[in-house]
DSSP file (Angstrom, degrees, kcal/mol; ACC not computed):
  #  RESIDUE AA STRUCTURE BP1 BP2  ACC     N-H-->O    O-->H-N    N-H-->O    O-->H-N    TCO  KAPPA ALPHA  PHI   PSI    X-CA   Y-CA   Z-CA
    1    1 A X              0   0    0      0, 0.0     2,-0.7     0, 0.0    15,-0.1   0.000 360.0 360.0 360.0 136.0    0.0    0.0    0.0
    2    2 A X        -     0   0    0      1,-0.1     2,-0.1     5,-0.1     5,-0.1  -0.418 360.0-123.1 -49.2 100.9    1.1    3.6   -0.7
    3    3 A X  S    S+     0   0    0     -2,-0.7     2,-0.2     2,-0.1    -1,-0.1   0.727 101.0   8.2  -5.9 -24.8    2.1    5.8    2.8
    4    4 A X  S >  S-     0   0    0     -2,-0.1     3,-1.9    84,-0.1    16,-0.1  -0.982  91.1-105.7-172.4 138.7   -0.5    8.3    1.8
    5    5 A X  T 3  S+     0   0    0      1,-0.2    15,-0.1    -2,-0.2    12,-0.1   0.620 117.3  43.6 -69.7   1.3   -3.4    8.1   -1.2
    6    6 A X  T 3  S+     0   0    0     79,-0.3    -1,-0.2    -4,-0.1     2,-0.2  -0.182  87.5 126.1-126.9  45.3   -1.7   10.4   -3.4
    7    7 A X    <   -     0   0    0     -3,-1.9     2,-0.5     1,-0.1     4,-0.2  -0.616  63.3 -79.3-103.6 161.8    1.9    9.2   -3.2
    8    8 A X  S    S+     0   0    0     -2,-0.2     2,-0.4     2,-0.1    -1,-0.1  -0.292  76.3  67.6 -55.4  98.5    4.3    8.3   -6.0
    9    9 A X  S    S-     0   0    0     -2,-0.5     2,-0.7     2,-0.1    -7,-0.0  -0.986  87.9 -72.2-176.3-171.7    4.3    5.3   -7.7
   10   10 A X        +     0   0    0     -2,-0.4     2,-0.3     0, 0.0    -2,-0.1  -0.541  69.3 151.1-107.2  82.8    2.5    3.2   -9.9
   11   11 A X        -     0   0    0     -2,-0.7    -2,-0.1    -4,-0.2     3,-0.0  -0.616  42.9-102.2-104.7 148.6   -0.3    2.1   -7.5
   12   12 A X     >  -     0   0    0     -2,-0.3     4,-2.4     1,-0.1     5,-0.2  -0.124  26.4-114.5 -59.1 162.9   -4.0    0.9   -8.3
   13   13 A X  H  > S+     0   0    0      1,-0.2     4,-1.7     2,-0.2     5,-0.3   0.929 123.2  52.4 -76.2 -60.2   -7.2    3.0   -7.8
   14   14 A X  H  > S+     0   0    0      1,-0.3     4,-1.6     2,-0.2    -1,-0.2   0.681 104.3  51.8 -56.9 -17.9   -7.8    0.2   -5.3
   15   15 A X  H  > S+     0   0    0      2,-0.2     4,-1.9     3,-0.2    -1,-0.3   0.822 108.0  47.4 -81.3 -60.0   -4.6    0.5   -3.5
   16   16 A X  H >X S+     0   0    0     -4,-2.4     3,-1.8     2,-0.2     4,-0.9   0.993 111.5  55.4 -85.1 -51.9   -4.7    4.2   -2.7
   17   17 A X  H 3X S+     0   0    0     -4,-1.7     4,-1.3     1,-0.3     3,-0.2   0.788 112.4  45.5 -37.2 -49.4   -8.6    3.7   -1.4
   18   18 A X  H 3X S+     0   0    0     -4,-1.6     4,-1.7    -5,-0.3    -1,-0.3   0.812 109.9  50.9 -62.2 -24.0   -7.3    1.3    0.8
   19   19 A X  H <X S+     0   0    0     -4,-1.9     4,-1.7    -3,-1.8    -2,-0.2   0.836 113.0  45.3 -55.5 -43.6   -4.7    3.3    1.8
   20   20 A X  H  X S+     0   0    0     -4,-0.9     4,-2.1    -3,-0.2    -1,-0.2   0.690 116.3  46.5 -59.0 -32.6   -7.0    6.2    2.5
   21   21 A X  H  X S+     0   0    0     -4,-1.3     4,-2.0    -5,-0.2    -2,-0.2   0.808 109.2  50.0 -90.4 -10.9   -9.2    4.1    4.1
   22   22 A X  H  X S+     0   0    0     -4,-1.7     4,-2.0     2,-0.2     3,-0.3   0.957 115.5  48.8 -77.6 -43.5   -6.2    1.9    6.6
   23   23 A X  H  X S+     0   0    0     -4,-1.7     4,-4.0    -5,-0.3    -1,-0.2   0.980 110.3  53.5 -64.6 -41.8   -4.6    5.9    7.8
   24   24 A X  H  X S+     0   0    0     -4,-2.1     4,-1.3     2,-0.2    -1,-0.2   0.825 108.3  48.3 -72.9 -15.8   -8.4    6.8    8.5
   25   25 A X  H >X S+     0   0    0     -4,-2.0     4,-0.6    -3,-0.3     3,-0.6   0.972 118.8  43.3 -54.1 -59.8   -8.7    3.5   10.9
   26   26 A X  H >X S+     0   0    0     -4,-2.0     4,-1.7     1,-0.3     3,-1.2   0.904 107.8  49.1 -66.3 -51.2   -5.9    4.5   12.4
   27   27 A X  H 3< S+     0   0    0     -4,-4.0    -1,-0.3     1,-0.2    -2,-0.2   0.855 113.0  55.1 -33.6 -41.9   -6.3    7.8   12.8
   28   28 A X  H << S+     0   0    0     -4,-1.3    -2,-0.2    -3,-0.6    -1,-0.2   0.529 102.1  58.8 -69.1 -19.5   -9.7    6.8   14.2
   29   29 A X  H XX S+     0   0    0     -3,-1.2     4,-2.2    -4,-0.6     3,-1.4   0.913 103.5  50.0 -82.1 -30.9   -8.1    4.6   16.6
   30   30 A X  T 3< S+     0   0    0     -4,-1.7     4,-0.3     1,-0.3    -2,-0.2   0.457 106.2  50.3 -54.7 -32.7   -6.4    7.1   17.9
   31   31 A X  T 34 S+     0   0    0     -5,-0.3    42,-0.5     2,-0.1    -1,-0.3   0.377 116.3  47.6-104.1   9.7   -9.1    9.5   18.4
   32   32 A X  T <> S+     0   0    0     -3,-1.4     4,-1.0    40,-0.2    -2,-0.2   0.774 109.5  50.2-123.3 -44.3  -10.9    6.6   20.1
   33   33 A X  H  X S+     0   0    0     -4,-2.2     4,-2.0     1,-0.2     5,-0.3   0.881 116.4  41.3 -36.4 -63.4   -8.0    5.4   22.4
   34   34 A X  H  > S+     0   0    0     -4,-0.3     4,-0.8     1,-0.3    -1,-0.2   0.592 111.9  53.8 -95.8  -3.2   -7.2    8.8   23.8
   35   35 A X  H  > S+     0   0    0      3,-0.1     4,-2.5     2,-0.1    -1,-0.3   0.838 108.1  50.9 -90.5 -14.3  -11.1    9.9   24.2
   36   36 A X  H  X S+     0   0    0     -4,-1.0     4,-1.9     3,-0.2     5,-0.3   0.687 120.0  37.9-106.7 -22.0  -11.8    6.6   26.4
   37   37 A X  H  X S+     0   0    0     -4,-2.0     4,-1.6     2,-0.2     5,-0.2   0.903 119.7  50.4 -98.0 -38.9   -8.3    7.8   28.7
   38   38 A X  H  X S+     0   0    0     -4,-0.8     4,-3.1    -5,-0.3     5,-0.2   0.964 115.4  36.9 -11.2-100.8   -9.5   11.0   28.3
   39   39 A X  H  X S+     0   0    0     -4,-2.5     4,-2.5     2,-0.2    -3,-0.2   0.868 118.1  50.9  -9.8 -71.1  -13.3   10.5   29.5
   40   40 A X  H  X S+     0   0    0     -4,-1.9     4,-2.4     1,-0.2    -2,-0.2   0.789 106.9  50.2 -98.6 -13.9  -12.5    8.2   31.9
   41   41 A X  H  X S+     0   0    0     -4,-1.6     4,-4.0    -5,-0.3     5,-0.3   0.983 109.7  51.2 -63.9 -51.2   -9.8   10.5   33.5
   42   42 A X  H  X>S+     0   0    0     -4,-3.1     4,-7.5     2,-0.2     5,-0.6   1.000 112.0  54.5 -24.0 -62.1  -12.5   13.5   33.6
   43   43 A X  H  X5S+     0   0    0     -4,-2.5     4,-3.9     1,-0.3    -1,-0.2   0.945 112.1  39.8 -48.0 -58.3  -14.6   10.5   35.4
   44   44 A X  H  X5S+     0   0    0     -4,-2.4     4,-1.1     1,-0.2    -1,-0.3   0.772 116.2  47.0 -50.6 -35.8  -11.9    9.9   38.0
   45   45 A X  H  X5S+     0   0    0     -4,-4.0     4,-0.9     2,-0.2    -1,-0.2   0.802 116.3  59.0 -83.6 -32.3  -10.9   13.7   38.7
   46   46 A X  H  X5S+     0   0    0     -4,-7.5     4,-0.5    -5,-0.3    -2,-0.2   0.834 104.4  34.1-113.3  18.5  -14.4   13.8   38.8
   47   47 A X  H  X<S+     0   0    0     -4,-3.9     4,-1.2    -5,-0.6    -1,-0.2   0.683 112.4  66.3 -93.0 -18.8  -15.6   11.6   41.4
   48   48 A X  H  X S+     0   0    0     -4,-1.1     4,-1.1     2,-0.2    -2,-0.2   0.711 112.5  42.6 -79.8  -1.1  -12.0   12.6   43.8
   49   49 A X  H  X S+     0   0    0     -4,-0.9     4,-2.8     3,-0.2    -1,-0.2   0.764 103.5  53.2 -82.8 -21.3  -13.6   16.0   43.9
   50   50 A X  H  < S+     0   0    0     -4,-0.5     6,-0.2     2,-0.2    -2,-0.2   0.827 114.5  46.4 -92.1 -13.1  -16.8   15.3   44.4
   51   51 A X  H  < S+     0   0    0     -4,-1.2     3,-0.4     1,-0.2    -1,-0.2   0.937 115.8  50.5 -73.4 -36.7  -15.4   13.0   47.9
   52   52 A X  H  < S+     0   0    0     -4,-1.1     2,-0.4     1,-0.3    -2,-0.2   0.978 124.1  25.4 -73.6 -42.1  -13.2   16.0   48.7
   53   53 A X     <  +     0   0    0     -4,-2.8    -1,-0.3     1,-0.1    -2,-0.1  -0.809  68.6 166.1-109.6 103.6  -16.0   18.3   48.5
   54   54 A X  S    S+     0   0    0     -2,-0.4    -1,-0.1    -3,-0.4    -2,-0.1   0.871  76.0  51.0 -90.0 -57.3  -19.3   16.5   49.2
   55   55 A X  S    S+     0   0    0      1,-0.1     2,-1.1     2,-0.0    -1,-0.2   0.424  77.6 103.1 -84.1  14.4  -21.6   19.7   49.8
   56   56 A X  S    S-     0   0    0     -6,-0.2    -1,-0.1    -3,-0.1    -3,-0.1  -0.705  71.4-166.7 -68.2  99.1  -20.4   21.5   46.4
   57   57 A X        +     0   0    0     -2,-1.1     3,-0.1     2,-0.1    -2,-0.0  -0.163  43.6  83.1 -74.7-163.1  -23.8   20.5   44.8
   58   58 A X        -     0   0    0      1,-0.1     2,-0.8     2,-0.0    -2,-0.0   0.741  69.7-115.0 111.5 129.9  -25.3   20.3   41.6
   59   59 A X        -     0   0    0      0, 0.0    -1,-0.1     0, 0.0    -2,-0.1  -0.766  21.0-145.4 -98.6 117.2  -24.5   17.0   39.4
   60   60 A X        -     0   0    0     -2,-0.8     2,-0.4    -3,-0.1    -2,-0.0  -0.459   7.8-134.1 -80.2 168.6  -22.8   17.5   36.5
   61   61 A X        -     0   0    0     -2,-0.0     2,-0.3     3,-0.0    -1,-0.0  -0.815  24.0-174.2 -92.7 124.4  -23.6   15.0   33.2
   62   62 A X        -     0   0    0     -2,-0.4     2,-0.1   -20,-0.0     3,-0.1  -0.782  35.2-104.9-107.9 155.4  -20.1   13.9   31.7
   63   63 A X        -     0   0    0     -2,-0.3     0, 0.0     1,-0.1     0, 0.0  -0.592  37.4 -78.1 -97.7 160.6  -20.9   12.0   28.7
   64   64 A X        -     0   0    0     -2,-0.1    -1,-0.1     1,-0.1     4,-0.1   0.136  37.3-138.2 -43.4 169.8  -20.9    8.5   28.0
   65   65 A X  S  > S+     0   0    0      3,-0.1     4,-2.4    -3,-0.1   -26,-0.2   0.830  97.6  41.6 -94.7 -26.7  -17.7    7.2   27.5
   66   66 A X  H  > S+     0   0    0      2,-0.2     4,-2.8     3,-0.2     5,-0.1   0.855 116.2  51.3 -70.5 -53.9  -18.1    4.9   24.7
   67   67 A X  H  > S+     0   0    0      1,-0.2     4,-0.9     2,-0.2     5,-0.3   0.997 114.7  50.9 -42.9 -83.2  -20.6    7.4   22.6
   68   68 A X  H >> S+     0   0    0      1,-0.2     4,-2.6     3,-0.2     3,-2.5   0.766 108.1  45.0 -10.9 -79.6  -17.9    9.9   23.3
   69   69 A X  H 3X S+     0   0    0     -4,-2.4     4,-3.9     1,-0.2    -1,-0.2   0.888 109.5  53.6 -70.2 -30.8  -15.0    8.0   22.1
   70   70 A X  H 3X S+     0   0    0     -4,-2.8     4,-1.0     2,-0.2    -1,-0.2   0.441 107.2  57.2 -55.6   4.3  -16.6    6.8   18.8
   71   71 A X  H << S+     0   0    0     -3,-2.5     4,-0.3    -4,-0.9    -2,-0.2   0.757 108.4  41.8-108.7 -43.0  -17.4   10.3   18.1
   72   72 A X  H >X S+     0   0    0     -4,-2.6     4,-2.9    -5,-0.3     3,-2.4   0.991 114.1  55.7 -49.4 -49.9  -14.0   11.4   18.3
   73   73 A X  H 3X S+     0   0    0     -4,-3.9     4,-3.1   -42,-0.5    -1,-0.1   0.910 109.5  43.0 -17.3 -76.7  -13.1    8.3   16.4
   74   74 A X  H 3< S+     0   0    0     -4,-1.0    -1,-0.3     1,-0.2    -2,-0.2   0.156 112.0  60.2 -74.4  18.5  -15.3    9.2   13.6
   75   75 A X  H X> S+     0   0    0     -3,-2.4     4,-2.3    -4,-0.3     3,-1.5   0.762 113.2  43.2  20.8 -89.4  -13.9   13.4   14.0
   76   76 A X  H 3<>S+     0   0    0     -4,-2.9     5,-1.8     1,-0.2    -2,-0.2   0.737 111.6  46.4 -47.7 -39.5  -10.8   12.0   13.3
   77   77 A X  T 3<5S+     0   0    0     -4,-3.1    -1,-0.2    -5,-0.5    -3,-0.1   0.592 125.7  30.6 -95.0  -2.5  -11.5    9.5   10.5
   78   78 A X  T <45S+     0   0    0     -3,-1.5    -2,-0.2     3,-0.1    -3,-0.1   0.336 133.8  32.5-121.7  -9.0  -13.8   12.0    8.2
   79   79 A X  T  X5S+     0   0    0     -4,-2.3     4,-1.3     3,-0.1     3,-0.3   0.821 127.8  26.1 -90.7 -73.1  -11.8   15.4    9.5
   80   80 A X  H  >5S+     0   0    0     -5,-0.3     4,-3.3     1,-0.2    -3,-0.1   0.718 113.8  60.7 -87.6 -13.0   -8.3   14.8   10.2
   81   81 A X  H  ><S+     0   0    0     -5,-1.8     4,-2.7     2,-0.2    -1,-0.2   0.957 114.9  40.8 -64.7 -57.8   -7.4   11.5    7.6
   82   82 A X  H  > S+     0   0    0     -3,-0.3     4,-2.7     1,-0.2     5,-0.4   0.992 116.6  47.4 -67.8 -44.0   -8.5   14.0    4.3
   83   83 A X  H  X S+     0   0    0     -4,-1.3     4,-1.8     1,-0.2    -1,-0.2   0.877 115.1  42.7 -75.2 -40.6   -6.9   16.7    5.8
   84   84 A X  H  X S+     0   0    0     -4,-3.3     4,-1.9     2,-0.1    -1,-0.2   0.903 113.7  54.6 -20.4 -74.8   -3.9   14.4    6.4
   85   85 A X  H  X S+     0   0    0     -4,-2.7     4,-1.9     1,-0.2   -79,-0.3   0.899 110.8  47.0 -38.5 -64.5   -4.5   13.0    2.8
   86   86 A X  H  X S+     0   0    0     -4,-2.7     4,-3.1     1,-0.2     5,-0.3   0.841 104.0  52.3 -73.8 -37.6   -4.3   16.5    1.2
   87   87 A X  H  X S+     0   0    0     -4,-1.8     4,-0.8    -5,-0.4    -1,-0.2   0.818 110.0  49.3 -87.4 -17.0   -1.2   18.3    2.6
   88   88 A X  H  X S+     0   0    0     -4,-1.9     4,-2.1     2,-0.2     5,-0.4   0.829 109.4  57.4 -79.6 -44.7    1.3   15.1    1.7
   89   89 A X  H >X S+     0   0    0     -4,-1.9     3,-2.0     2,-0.2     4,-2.0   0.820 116.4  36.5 -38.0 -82.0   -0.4   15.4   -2.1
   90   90 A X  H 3X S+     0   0    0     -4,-3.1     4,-2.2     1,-0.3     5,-0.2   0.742 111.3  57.3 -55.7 -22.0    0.8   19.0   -1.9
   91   91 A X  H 3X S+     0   0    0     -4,-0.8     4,-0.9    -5,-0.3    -1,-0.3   0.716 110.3  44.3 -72.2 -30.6    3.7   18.2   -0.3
   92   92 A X  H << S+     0   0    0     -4,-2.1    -2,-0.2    -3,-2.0    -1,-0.1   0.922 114.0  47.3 -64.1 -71.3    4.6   15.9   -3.1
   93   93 A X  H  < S+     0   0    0     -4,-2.0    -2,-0.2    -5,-0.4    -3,-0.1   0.875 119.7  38.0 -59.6 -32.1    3.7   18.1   -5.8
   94   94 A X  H  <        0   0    0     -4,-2.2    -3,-0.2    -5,-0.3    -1,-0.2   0.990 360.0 360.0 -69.9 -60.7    5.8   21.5   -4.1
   95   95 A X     <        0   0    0     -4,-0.9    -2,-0.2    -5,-0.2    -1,-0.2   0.168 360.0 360.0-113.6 360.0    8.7   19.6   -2.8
């Protein structure tokens, strides 16, 4: 597979799609990995506050954690994977 879907070589239409689509997995893993340590740190900082101060009311909603991290995921794999994609194309073609 090519590094990137618009890198040199003599590669297939099928090749660089998979290519595009194996950097957005990853990317997506990435965004899915680090919202669930994320999340669940939030969770942790915020249940040692709420033991150190018990009469601060009001409960806040922190969001699921799973919903959460498949929405970064999928942030990551239609935002930052094209955006990825585009600036090594130009980076090819300039340089």
């Amino acid at each position: 597979l090519p590094a990137f879907v618009f890198a040199e070589g003599k590669f297939t239409l099928q090749q660089r799609a998979a290519a595009g689509l194996y950097k957005g997995a990853l990317f997506g893993a990435c965004g899915f990995v680090g919202s669930v340590g994320g999340t669940s740190l939030a969770y942790m900082l915020f249940l040692i506050r709420q033991m150190a101060n018990p009469d601060q009311g009001g409960q806040k909603q922190l969001p699921n954690v799973l919903a959460n991290s498949f929405g970064w995921a999928s942030f990551m794999f239609v935002s930052t994977n094209p955006r990825y994609q585009m600036v090594n194309g130009i980076e090819r073609v300039m340089y």
